[in-house]
C-alpha atoms as a printed R data frame, in Angstrom:
    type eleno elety resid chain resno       x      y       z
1   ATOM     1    CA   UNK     A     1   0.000  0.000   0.000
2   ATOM     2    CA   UNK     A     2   1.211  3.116  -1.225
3   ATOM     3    CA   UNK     A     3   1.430  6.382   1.472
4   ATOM     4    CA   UNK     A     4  -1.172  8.349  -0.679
5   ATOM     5    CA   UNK     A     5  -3.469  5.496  -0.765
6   ATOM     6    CA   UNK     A     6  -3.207  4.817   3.212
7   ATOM     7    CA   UNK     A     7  -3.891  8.801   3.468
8   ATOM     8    CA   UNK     A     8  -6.773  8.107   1.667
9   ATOM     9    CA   UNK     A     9  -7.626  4.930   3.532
10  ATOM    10    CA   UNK     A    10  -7.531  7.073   6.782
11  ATOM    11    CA   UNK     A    11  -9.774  9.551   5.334
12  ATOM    12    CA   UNK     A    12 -13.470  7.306   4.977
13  ATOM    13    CA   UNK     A    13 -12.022  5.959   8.759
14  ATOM    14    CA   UNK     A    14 -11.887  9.468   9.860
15  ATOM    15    CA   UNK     A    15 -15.310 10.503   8.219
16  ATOM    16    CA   UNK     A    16 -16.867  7.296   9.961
17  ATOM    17    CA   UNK     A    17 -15.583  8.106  13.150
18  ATOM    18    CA   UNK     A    18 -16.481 11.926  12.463
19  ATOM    19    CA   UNK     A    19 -13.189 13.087  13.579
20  ATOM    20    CA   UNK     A    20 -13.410 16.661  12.059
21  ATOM    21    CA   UNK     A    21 -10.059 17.912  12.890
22  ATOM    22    CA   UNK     A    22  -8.014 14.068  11.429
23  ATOM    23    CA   UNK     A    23 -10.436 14.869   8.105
24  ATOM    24    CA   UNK     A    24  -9.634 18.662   7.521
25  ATOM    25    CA   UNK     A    25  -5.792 17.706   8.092
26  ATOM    26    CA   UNK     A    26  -5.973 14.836   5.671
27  ATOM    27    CA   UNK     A    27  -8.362 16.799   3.091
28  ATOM    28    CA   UNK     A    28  -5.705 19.709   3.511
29  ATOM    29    CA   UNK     A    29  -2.830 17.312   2.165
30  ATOM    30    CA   UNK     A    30  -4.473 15.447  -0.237
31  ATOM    31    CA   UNK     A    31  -5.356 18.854  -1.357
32  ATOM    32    CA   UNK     A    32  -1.360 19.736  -1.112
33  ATOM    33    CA   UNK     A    33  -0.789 16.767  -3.007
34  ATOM    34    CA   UNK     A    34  -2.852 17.043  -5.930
35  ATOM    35    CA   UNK     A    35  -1.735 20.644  -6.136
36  ATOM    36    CA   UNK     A    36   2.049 19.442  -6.588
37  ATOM    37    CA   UNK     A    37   1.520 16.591  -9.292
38  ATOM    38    CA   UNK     A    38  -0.543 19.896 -11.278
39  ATOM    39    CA   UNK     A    39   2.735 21.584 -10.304
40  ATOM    40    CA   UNK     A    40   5.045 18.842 -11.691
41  ATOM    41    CA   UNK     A    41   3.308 17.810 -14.194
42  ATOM    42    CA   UNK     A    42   3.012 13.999 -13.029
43  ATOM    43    CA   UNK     A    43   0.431 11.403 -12.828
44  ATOM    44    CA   UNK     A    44   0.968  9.959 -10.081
45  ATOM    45    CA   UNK     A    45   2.537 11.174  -6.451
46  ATOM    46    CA   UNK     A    46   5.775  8.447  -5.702
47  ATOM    47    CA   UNK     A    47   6.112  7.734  -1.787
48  ATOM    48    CA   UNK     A    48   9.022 10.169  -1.688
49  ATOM    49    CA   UNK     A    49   6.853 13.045  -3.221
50  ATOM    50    CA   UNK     A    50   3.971 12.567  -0.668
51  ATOM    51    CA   UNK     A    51   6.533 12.487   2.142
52  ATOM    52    CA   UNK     A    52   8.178 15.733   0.894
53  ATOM    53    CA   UNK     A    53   4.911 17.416   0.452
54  ATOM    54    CA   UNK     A    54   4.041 16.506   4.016
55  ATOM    55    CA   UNK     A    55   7.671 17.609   5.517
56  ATOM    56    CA   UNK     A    56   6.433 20.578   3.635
57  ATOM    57    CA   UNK     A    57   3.275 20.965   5.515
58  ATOM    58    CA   UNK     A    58   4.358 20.074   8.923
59  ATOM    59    CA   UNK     A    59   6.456 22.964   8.710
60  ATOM    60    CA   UNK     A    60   3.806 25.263   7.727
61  ATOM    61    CA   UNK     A    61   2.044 24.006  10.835
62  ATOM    62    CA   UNK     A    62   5.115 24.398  13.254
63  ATOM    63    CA   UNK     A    63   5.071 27.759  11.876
64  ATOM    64    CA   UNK     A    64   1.503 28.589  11.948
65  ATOM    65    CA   UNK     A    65   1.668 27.316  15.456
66  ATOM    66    CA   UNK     A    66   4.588 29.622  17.130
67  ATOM    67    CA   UNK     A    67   2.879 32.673  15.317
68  ATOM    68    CA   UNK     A    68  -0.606 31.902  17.166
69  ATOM    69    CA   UNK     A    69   1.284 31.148  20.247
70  ATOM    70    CA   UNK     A    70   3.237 34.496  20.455
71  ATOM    71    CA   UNK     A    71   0.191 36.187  18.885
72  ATOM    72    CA   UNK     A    72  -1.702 34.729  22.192
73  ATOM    73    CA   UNK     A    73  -4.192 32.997  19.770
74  ATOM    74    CA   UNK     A    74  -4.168 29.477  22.371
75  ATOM    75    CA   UNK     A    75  -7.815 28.275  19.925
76  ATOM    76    CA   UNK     A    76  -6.060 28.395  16.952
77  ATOM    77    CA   UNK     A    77  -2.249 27.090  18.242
78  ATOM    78    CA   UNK     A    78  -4.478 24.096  19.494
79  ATOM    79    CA   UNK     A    79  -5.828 23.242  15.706
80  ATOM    80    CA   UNK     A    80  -2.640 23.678  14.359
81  ATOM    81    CA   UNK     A    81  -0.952 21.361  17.270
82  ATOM    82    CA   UNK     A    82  -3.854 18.714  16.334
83  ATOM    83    CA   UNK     A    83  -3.124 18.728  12.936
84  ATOM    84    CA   UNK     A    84   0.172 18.921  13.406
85  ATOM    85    CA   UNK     A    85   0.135 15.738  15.192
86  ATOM    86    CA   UNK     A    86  -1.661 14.408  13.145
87  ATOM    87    CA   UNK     A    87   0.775 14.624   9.900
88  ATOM    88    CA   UNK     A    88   3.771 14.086  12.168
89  ATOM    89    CA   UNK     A    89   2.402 10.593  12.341
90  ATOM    90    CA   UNK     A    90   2.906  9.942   8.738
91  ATOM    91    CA   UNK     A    91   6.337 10.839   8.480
92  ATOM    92    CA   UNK     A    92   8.836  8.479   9.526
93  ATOM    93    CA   UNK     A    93  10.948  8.514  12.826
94  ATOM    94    CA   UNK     A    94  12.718 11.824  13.005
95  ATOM    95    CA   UNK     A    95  16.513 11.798  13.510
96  ATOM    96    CA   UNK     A    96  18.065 12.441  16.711
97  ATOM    97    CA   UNK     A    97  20.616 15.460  16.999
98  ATOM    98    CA   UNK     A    98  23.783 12.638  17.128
99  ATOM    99    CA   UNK     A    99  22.045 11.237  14.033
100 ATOM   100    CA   UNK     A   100  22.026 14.342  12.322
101 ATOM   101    CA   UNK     A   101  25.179 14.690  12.812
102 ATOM   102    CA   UNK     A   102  26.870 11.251  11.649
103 ATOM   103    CA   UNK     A   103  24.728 11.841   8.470
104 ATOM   104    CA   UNK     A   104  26.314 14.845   7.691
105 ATOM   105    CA   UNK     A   105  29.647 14.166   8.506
106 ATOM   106    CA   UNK     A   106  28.708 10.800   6.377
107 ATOM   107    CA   UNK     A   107  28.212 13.822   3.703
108 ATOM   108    CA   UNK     A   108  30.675 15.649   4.043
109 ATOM   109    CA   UNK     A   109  33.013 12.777   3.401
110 ATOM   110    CA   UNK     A   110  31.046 11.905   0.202
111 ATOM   111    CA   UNK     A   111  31.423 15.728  -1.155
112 ATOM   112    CA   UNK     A   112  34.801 16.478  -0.192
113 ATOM   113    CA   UNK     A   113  32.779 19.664   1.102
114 ATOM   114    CA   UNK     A   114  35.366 21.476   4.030
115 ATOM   115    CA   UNK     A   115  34.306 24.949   4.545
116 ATOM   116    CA   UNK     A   116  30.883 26.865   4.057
117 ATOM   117    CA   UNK     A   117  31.820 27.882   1.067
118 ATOM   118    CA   UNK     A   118  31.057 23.922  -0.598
119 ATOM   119    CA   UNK     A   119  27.610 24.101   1.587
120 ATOM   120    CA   UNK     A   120  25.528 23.534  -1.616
121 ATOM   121    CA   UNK     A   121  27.847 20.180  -2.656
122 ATOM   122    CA   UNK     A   122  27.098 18.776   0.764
123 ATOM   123    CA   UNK     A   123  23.258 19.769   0.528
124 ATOM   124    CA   UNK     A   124  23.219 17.636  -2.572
125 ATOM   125    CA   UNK     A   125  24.123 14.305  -0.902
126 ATOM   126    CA   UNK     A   126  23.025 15.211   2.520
127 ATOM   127    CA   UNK     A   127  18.998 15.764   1.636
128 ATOM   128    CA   UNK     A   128  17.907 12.654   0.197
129 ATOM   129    CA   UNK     A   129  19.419 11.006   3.464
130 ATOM   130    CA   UNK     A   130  17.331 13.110   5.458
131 ATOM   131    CA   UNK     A   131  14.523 13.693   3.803
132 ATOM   132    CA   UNK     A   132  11.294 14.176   5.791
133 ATOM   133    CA   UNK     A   133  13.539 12.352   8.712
134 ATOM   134    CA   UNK     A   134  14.687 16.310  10.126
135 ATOM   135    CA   UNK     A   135  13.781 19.432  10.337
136 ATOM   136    CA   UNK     A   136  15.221 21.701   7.664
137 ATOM   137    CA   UNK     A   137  16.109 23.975  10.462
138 ATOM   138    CA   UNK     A   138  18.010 21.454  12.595
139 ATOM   139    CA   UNK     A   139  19.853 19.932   9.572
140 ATOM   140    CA   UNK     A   140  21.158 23.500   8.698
141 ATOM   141    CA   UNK     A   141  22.543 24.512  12.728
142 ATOM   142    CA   UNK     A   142  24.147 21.201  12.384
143 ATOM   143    CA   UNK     A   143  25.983 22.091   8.953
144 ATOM   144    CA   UNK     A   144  26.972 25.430  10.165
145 ATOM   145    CA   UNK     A   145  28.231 24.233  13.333
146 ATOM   146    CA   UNK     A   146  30.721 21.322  11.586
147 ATOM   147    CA   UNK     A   147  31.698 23.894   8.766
148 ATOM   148    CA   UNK     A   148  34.520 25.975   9.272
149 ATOM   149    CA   UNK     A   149  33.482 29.739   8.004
C-alpha cells in the first residue's frame, strides 16, 4: 500500500468516526498533493513526493503554530498542534541530533565539502538522506556548526 493510498484509507475511517479535525488535516494534504503533481506535471505522487509534500506541511504548521502562540491565539495554536500531530504521524521517525550529525559528517566525506563555502555540494548528498527524517532547520545549525566559516 502506497502512502497516498493509506492517506486516503484514513480519510473514509476518519469521516466514519467523524473526527473533524483528522479529516480537515488529511483533506488539507491530499489537497497539497494534488496541487504538486498539477505543479510537476506527473500522474501519479511516488512515496518520496507525498513524504516531501508533508515535511512541507508540517512545517507550515510548526510555523503557523509559534505565530498563534506568540500572537496569544491558544484556539487556533491548538488546531494547528492537532493537525500537526496528526501529519507528524505519517512521516517516519525523526533523527536524533547525534544522528544528524553522523549523516552529515557521512556527507561531508562523500562531497569532499570542508568549509561553508562547498555548503551547496554537501546539501546535494546530505537531503535525500534526510529527507522528511529532520527538520530543515536542525539539519542546517548542524551544517553550520561542523563547517569551518
Amino acid at each position: 500500500m502506497t502512502l497516498m493510498e493509506k492517506i486516503e484509507k484514513d480519510v473514509v475511517e476518519a469521516m466514519k468516526a467523524r473526527d473533524a479535525v483528522k479529516v480537515s488535516a488529511l483533506r488539507m494534504l491530499k489537497s497539497a498533493v494534488a496541487y504538486y503533481l498539477i505543479q510537476s506535471k506527473k500522474e501519479k505522487a511516488e512515496d518520496s513526493d507525498v513524504l516531501s509534500v508533508l515535511a512541507r506541511q508540517a512545517k507550515q504548521r510548526r510555523e503557523s503554530l509559534e505565530s498563534f502562540e506568540k500572537a496569544g491565539r491558544m484556539d487556533l495554536a491548538e488546531k494547528e498542534k492537532a493537525e500537526l500531530k496528526i501529519l507528524a504521524s505519517y512521516l517516519p521517525k525523526q533523527l536524533t541530533d547525534e544522528e544528524i550529525v553522523a549523516e552529515v559528517q557521512k556527507a561531508m566525506a562523500a562531497s569532499g565539502a570542508k568549509t561553508q563555502a562547498e555548503i551547496g555540494k554537501l546539501m546535494k548528498v546530505l537531503m535525500p538522506a534526510v529527507q522528511g527524517k529532520a527538520d530543515g532547520r536542525r539539519i542546517q545549525e548542524v551544517v553550520k556548526n561542523l563547517l569551518p566559516a
